[in-house]
BAFI-3210 file (N, C-alpha, C; in Angstrom, 3 decimals, decimal comma, padded with zeros to 6 digits):
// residues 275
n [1|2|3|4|5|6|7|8|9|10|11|12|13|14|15|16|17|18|19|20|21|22|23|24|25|26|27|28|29|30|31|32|33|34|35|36|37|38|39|40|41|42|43|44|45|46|47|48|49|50|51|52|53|54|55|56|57|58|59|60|61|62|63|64|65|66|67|68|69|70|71|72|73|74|75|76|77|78|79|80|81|82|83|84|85|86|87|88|89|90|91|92|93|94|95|96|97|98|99|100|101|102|103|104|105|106|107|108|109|110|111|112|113|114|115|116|117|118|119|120|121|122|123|124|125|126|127|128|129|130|131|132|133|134|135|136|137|138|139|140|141|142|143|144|145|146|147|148|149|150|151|152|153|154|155|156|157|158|159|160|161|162|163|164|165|166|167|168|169|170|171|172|173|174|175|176|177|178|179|180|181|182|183|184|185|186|187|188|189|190|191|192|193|194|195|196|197|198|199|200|201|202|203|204|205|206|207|208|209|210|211|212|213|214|215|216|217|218|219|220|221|222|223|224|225|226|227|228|229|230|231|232|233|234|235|236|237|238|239|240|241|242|243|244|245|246|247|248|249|250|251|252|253|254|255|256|257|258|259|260|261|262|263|264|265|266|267|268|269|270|271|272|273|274|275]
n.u [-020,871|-017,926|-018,273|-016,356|-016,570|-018,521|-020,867|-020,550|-017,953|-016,881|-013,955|-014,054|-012,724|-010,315|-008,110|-004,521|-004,279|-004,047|-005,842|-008,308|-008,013|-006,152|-004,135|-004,685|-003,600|-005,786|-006,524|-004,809|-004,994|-007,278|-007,638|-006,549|-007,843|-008,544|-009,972|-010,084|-012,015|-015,712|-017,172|-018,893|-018,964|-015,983|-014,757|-015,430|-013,201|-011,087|-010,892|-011,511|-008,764|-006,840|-007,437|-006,933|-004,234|-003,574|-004,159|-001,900|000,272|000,219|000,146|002,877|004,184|003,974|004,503|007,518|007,806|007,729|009,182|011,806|011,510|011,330|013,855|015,241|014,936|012,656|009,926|006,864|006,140|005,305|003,578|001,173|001,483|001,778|-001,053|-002,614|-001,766|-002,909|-005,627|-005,712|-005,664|-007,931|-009,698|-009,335|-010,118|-012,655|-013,619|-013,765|-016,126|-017,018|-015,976|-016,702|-019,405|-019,276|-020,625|-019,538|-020,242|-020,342|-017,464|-016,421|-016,900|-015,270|-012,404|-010,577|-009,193|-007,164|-005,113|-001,472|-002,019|-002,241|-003,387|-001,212|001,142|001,662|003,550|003,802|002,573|004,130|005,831|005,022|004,653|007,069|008,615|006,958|008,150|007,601|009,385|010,799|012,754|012,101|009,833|010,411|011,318|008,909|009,477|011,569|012,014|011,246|013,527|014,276|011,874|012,746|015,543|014,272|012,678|014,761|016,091|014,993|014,318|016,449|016,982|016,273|013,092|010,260|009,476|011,781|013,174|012,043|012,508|014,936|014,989|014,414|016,719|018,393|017,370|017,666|016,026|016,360|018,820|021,455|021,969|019,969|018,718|019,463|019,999|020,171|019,200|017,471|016,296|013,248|012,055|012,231|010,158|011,093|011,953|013,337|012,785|009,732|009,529|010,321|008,721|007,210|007,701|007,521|004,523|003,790|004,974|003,459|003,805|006,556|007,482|006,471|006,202|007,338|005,145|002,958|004,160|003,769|000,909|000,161|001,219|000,183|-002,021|-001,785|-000,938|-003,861|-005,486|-004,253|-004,514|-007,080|-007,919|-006,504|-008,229|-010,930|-009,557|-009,401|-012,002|-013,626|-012,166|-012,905|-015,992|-016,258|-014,608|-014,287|-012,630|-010,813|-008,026|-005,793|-005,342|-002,852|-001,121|-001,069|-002,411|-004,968|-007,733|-006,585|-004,412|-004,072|-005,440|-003,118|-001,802|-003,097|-002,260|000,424|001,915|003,000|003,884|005,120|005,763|004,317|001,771|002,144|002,966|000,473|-000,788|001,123|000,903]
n.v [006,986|005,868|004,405|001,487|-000,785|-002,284|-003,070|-006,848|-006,781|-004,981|-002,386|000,726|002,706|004,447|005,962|006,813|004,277|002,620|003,436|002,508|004,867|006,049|003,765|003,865|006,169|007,960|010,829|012,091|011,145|011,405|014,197|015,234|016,249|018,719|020,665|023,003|024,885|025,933|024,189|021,537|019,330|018,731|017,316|014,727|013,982|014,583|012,301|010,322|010,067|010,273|007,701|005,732|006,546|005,333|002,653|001,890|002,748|000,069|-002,019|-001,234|-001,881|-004,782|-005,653|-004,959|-006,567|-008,998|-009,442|-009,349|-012,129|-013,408|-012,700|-014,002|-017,166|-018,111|-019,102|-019,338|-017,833|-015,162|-015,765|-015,488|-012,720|-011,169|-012,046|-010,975|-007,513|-007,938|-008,204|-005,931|-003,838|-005,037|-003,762|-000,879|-000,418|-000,705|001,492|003,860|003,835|005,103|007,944|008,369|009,387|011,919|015,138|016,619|018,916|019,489|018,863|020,646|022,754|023,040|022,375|024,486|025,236|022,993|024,019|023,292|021,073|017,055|014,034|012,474|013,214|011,716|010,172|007,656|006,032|005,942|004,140|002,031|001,398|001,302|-000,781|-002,746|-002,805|-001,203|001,268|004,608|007,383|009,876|010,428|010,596|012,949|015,055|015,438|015,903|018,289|017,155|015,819|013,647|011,816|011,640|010,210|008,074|007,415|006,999|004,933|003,052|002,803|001,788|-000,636|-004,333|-004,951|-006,672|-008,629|-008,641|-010,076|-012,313|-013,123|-013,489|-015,960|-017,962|-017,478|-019,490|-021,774|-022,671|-022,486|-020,426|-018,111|-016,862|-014,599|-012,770|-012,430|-010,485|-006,795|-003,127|-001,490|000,525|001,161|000,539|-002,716|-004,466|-006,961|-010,083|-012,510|-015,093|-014,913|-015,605|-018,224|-019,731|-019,214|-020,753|-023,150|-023,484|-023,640|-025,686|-027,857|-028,065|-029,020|-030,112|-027,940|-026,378|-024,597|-022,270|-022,254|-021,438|-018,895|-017,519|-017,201|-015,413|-013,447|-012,891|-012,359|-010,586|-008,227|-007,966|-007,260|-004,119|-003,841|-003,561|-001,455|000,791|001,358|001,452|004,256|005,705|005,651|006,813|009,205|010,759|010,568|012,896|014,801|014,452|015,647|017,462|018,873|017,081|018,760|018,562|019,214|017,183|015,393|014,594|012,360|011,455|010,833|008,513|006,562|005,825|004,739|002,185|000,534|-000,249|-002,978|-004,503|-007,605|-008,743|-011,446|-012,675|-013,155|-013,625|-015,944|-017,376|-017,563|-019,005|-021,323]
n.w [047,958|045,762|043,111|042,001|040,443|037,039|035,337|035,076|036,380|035,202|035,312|036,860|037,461|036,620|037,506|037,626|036,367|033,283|030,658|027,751|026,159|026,717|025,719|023,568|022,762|021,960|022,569|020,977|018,427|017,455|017,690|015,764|013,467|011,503|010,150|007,889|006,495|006,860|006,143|006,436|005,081|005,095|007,023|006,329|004,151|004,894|007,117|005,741|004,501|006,080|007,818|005,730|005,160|007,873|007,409|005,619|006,678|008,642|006,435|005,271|007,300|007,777|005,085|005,574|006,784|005,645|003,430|004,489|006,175|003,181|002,422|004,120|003,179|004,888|004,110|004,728|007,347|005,915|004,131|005,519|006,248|003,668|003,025|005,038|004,172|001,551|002,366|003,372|001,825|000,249|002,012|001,453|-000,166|-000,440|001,131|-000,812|-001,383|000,882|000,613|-001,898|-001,456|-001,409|-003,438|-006,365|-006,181|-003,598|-003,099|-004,112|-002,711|-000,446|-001,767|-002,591|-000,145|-000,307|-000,922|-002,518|-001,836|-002,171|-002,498|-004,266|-002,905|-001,151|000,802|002,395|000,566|-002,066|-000,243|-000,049|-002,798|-003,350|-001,977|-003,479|-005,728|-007,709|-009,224|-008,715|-009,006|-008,927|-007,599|-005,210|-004,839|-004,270|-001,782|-000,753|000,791|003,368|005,122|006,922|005,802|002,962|003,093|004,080|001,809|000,039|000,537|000,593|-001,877|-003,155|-002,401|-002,513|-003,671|-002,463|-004,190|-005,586|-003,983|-004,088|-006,113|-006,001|-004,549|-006,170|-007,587|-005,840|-005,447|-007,941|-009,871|-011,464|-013,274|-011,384|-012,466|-013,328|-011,363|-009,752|-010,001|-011,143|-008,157|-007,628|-010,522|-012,556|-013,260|-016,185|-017,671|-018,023|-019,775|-018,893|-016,366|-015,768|-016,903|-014,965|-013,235|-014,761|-014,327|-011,796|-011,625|-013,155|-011,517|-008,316|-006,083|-005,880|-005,720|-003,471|-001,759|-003,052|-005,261|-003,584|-002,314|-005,248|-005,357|-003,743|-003,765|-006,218|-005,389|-003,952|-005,719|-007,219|-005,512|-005,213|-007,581|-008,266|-006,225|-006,814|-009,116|-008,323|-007,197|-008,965|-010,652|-008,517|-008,185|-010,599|-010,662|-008,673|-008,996|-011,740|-014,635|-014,440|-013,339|-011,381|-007,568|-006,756|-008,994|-011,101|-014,411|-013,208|-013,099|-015,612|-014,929|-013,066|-014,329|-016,085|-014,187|-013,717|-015,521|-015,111|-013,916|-011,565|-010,841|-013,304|-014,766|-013,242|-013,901|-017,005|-016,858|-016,636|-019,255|-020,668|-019,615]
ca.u [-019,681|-017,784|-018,063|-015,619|-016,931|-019,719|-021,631|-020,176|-017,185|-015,587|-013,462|-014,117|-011,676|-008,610|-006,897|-003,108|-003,921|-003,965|-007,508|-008,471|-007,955|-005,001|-003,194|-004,588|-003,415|-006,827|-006,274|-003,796|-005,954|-008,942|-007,680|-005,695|-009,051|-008,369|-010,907|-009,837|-013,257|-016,501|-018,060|-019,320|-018,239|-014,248|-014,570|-015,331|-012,559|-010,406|-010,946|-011,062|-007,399|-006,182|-007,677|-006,052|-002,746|-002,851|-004,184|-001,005|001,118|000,243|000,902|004,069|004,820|003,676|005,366|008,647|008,447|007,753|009,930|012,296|011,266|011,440|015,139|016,055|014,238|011,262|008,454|005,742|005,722|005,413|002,348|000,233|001,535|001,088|-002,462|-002,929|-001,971|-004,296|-006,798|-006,102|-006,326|-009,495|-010,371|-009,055|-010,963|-014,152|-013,408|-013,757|-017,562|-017,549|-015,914|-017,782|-020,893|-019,160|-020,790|-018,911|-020,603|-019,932|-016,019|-015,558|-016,787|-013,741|-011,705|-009,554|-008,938|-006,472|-003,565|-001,423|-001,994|-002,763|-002,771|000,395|002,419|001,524|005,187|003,461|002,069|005,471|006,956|004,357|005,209|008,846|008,480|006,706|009,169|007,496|010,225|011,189|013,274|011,834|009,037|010,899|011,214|008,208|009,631|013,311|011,704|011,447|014,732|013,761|011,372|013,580|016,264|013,699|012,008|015,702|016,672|013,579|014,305|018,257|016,840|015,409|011,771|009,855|009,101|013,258|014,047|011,446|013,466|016,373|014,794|014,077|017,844|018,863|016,371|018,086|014,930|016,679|020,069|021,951|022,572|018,298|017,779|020,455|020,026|020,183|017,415|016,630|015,608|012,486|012,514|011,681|009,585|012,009|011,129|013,861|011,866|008,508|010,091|010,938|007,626|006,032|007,770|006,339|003,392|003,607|004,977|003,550|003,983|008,407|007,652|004,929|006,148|007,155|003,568|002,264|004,497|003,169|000,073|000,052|001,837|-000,831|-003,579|-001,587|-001,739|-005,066|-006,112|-003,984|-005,343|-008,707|-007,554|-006,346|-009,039|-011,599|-009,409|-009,849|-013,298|-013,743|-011,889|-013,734|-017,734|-016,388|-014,267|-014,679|-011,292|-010,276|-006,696|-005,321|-004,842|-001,147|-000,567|-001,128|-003,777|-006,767|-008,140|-005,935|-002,940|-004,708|-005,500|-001,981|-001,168|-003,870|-000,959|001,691|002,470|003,986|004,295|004,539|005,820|003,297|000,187|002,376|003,382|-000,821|-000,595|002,135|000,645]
ca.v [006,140|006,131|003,027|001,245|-001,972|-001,959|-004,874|-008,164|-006,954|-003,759|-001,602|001,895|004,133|004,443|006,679|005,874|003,255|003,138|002,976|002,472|005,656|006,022|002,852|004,056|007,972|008,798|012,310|012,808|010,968|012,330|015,562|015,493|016,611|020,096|021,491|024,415|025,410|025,615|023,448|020,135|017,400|018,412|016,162|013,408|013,967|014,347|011,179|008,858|010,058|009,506|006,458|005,509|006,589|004,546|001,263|001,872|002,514|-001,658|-001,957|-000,816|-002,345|-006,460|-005,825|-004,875|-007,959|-010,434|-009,316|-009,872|-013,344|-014,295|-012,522|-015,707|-017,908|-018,238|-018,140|-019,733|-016,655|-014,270|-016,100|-014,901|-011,503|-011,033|-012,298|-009,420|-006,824|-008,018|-007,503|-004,058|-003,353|-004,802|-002,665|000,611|-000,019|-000,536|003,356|004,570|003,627|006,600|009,224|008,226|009,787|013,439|015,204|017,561|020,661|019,643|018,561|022,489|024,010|023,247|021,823|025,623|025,170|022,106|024,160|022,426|018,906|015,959|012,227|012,186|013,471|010,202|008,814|005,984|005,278|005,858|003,100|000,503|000,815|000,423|-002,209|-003,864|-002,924|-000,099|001,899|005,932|008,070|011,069|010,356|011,105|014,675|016,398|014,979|016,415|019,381|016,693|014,941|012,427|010,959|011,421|009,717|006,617|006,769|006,905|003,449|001,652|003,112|001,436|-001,287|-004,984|-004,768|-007,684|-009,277|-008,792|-010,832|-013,832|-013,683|-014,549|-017,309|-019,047|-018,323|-019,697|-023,301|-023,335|-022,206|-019,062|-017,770|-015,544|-012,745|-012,865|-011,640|-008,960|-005,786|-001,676|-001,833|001,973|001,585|-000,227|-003,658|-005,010|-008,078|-010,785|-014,416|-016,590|-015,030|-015,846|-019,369|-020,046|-019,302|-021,283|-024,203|-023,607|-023,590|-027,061|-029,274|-027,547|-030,382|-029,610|-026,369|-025,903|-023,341|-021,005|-022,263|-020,777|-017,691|-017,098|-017,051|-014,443|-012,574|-012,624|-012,345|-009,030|-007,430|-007,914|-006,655|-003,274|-002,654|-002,672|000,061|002,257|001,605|002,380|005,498|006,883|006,057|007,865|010,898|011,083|010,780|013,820|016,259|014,385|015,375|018,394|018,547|017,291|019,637|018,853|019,542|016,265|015,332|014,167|010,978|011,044|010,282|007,711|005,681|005,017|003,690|000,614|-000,463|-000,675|-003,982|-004,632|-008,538|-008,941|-012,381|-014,209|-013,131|-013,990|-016,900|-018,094|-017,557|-020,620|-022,873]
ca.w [047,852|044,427|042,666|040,984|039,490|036,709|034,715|034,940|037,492|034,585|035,924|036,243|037,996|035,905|038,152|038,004|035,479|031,591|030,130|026,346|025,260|027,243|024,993|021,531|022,070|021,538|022,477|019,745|017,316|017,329|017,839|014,301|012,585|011,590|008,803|007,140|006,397|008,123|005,324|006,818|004,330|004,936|007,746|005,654|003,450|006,104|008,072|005,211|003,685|007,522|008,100|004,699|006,063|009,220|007,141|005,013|007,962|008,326|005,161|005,162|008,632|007,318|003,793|005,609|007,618|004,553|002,911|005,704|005,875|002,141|002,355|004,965|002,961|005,372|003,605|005,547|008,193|005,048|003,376|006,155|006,357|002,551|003,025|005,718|002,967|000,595|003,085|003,824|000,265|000,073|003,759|001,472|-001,926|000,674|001,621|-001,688|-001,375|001,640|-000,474|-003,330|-001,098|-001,637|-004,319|-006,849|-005,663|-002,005|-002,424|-004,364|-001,404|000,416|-002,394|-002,294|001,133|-000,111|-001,835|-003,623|-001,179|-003,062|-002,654|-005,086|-002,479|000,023|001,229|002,373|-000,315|-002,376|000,629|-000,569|-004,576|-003,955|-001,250|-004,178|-006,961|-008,579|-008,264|-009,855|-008,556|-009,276|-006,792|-004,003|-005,209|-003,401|-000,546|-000,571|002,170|004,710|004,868|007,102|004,739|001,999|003,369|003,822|000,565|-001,014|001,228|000,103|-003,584|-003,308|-001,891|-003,423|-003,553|-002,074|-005,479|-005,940|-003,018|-004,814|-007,749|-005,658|-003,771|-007,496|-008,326|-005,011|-005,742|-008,941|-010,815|-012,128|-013,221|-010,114|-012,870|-013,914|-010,016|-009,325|-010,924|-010,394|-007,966|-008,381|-011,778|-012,552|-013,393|-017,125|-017,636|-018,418|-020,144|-018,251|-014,783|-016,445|-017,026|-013,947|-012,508|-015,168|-013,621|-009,981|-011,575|-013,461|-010,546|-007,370|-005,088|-005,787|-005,221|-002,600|-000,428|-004,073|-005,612|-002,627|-002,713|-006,219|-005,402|-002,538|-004,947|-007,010|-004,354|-003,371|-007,113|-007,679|-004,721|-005,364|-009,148|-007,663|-005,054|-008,195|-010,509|-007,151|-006,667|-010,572|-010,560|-007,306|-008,699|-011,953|-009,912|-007,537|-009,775|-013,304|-015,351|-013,672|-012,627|-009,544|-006,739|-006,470|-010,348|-012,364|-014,628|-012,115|-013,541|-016,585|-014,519|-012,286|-015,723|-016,312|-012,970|-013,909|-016,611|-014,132|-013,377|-010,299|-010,948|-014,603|-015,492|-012,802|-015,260|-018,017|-016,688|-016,955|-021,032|-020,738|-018,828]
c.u [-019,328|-017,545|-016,956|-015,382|-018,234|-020,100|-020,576|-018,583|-016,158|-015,334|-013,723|-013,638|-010,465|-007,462|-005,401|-002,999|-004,407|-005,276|-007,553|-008,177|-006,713|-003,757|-003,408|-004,167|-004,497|-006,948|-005,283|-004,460|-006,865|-008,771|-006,244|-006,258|-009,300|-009,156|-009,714|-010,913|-014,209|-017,464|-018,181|-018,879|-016,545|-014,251|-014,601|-013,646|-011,354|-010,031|-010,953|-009,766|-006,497|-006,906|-006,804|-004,300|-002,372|-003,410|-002,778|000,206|000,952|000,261|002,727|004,435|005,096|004,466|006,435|009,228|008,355|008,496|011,475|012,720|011,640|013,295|015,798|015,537|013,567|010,422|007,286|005,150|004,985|003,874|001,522|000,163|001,138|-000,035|-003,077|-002,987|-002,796|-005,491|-006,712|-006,343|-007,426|-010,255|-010,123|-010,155|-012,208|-014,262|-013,639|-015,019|-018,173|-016,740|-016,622|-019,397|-020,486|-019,466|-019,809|-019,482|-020,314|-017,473|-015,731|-016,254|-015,759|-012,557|-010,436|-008,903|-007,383|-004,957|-003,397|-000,933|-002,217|-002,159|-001,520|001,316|002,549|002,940|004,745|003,270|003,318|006,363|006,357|004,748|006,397|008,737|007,756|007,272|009,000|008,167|010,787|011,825|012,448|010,522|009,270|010,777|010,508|008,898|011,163|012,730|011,631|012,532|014,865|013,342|011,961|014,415|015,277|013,257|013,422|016,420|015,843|013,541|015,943|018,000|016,334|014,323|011,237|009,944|010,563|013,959|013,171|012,157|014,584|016,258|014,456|015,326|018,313|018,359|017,219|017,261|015,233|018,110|020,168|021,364|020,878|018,083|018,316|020,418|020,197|019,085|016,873|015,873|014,211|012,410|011,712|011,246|010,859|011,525|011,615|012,648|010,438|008,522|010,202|009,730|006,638|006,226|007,814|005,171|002,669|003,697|004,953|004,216|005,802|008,238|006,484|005,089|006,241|005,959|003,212|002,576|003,721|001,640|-000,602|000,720|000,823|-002,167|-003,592|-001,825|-002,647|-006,238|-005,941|-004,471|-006,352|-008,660|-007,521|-007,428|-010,066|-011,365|-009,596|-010,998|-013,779|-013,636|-012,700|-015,641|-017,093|-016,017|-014,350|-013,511|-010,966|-008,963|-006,622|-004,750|-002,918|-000,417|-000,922|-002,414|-005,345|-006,340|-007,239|-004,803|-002,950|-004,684|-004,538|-001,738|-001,517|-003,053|-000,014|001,248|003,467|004,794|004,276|004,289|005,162|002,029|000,498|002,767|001,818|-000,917|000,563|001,872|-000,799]
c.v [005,974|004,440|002,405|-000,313|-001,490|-003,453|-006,079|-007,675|-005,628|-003,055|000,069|002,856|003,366|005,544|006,088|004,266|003,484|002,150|002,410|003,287|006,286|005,203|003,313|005,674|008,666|010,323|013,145|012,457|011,124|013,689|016,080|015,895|017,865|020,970|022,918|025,647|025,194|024,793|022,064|018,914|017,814|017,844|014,636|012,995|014,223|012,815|009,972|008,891|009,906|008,196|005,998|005,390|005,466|002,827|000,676|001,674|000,949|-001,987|-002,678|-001,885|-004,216|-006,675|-005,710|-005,711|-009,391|-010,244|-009,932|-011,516|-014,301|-014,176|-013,534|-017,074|-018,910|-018,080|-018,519|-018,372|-014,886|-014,747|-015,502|-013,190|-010,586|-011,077|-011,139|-008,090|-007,007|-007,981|-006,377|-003,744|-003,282|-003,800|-001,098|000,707|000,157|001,175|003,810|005,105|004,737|007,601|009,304|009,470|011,716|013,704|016,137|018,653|020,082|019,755|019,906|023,215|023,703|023,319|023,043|025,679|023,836|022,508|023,386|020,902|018,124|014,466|011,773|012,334|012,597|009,807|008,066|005,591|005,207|004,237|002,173|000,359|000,711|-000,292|-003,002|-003,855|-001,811|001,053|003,395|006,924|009,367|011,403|010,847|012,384|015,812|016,022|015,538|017,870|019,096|015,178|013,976|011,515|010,747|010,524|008,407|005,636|006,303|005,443|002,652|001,837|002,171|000,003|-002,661|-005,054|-006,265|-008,759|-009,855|-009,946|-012,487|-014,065|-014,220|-015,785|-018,421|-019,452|-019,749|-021,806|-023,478|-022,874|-020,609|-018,500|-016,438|-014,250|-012,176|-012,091|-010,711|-008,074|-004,233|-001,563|-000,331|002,122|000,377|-001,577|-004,305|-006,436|-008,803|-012,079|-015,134|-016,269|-016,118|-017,742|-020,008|-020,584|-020,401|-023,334|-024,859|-024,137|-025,278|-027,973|-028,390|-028,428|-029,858|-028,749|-025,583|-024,404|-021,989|-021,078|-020,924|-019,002|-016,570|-016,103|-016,139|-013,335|-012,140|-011,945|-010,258|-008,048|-007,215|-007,176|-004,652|-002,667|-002,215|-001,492|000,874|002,120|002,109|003,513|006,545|006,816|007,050|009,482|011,209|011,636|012,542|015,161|016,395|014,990|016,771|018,076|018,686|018,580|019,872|018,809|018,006|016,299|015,071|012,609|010,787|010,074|009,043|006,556|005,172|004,574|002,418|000,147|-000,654|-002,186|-004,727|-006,696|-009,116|-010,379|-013,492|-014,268|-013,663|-015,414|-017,791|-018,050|-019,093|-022,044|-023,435]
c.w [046,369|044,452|041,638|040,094|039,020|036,378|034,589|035,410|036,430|035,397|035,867|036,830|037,446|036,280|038,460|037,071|033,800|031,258|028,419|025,980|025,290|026,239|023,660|021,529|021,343|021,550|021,089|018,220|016,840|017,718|016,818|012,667|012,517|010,763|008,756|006,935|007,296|007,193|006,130|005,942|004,471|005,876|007,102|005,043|004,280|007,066|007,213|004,364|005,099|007,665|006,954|004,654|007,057|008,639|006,149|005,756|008,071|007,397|005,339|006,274|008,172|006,126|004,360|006,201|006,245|003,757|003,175|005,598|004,584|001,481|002,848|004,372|003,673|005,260|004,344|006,334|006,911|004,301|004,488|006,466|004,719|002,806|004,113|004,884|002,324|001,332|003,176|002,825|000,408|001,232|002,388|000,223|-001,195|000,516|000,929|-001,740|-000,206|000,779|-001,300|-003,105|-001,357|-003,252|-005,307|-006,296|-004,387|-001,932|-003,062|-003,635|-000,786|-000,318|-002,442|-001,069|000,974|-000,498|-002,603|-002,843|-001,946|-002,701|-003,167|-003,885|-000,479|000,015|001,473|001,259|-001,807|-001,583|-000,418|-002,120|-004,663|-003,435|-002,667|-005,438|-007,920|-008,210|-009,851|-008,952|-008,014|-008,474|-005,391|-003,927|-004,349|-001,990|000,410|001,248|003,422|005,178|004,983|006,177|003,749|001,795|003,613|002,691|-000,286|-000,573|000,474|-001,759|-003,845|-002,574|-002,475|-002,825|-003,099|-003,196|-006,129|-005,446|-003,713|-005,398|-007,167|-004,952|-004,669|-007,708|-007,370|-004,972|-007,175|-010,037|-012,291|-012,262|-011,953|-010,896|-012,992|-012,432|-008,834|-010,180|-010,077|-009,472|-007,356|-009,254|-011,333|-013,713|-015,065|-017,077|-018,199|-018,655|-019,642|-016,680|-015,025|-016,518|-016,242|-012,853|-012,968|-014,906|-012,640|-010,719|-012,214|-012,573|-009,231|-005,877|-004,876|-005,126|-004,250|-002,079|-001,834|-004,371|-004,618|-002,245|-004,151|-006,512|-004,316|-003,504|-005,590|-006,516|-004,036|-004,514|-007,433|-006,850|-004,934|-006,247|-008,601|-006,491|-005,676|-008,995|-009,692|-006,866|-008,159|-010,843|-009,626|-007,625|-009,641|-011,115|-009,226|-008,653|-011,460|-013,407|-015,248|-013,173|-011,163|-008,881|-006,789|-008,025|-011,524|-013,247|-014,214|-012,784|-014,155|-016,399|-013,636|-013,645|-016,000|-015,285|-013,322|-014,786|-016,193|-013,421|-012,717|-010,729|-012,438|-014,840|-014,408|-013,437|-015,767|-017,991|-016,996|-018,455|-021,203|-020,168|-019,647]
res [x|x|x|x|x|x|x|x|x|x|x|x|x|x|x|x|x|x|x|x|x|x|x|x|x|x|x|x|x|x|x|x|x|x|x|x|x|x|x|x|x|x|x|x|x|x|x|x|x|x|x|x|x|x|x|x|x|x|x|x|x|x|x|x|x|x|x|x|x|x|x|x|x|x|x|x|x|x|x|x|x|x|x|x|x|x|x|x|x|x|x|x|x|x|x|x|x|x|x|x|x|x|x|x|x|x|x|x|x|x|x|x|x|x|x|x|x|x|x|x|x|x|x|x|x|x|x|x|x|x|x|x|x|x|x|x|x|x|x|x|x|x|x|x|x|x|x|x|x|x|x|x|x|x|x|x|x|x|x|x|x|x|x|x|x|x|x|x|x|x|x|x|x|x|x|x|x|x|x|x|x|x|x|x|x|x|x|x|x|x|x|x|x|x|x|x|x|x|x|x|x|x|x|x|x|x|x|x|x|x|x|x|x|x|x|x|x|x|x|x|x|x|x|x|x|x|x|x|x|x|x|x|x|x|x|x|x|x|x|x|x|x|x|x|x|x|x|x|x|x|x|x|x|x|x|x|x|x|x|x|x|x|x|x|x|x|x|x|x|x|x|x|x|x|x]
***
């Protein structure tokens, strides 16, 4: 007789009904692991630049809703979705600590097998630095071959960046001139002292300003979390290939190094020098 209850009353005929693996498209996801080679560590390296992908994918998905939110000036729903981001961060810098385990002689046994792929040419990871303001045209570029994406990265490049839409919820309180938080919002955005100003008077009377305070500081929570993602991902590169050029043409490490001076939120650091 076929059974179809197990321990403590589970179900176990899923004929005609949708199982676990059934709701996560396990078949498609676990069968998106393609080696190139027959070397054994390109699975690694494989599964932690997809996993990476699909923690970005939420990413992307929570930043496009708080953003959202701080556009209607609702920020409450947005402080918790920020605070989700800065977790995944910290979930991606974690990850580094399993690549880290590939040695240089293991990642150039496959490492030919990659063409010219490379992390650089992440659209997600393009969404997330304009969603947060770091924004260049010229990024889009490898991307022109798949139009689609193009046509997204070039919305979210023409678009105000999360950090953009703060600045207007200061002018909007009064805290900040209109003209201080409209700009080209293609180009990328120069530090400015009235912004800086503005913030540094959230930061004196929080109590007025609870709900910005509190903005600020998710703001902040989210930056700090990101450097350490890049400074985890140029250490990373350096232990494996050391200062060898990237696969997809840049300098390797070299070019990783300058990212850590990009400052996505300038004048809320600068705003701690004033207070």
């Amino acid at each position: 007789m076929k059974t179809t209850s197990g321990p403590e009353g589970a179900r176990l005929d899923f004929a005609g009904a949708m199982s676990y693996g059934d709701y996560l498209q396990l078949d498609a996801l676990l069968g998106a692991q393609a080696p190139r080679s027959a070397d054994h560590n390109e699975m690694l390296f494989i599964v932690q630049h997809q996993a990476t992908e699909l923690w970005m994918k939420l990413a992307i998905h929570e930043l496009m809703a708080a953003r959202g939110h701080v556009r209607r000036d609702d920020l409450p729903p947005a402080f918790k979705m920020l605070a989700r981001v800065a977790r995944i961060m910290a979930q991606l810098n974690q990850s580094w600590d399993v690549l880290a385990t590939l040695t240089p002689a293991e990642y150039s046994a496959f490492r030919g097998e990659l063409g010219a792929s490379s992390g650089f040419q992440s659209y997600q990871y393009r969404a997330i630095e304009f969603l947060l303001g770091h924004k260049d045209a010229v990024m889009v570029e490898p991307h022109r071959h798949r139009p689609g994406i193009a046509r997204t990265l070039d919305a979210l490049l023409g678009e105000p960046s999360l950090y953009d839409e703060a600045l207007r919820v200061l002018a909007r309180r009064g805290l900040l001139e209109a003209s201080a938080a409209e700009r080209d919002w293609t180009q990328a955005r120069a530090p400015d002292e009235a912004v800086c100003r503005a913030w540094v008077r959230v930061y004196r009377d929080p109590e007025a300003h609870w709900d910005l305070y509190e903005l600020a500081e998710k703001l902040v929570d989210l930056e700090d979390a990101f450097r350490q993602w890049r400074f985890r991902h140029a250490t990373t590169v350096e232990r494996v290939i050391g200062l060898k050029r990237g696969t997809g043409g840049t300098s390797g490490v070299a070019y990783l190094r300058k990212l850590l001076e990009v400052e996505l939120f300038p004048e809320l650091w600068r705003a701690r020098t004033e207070l």
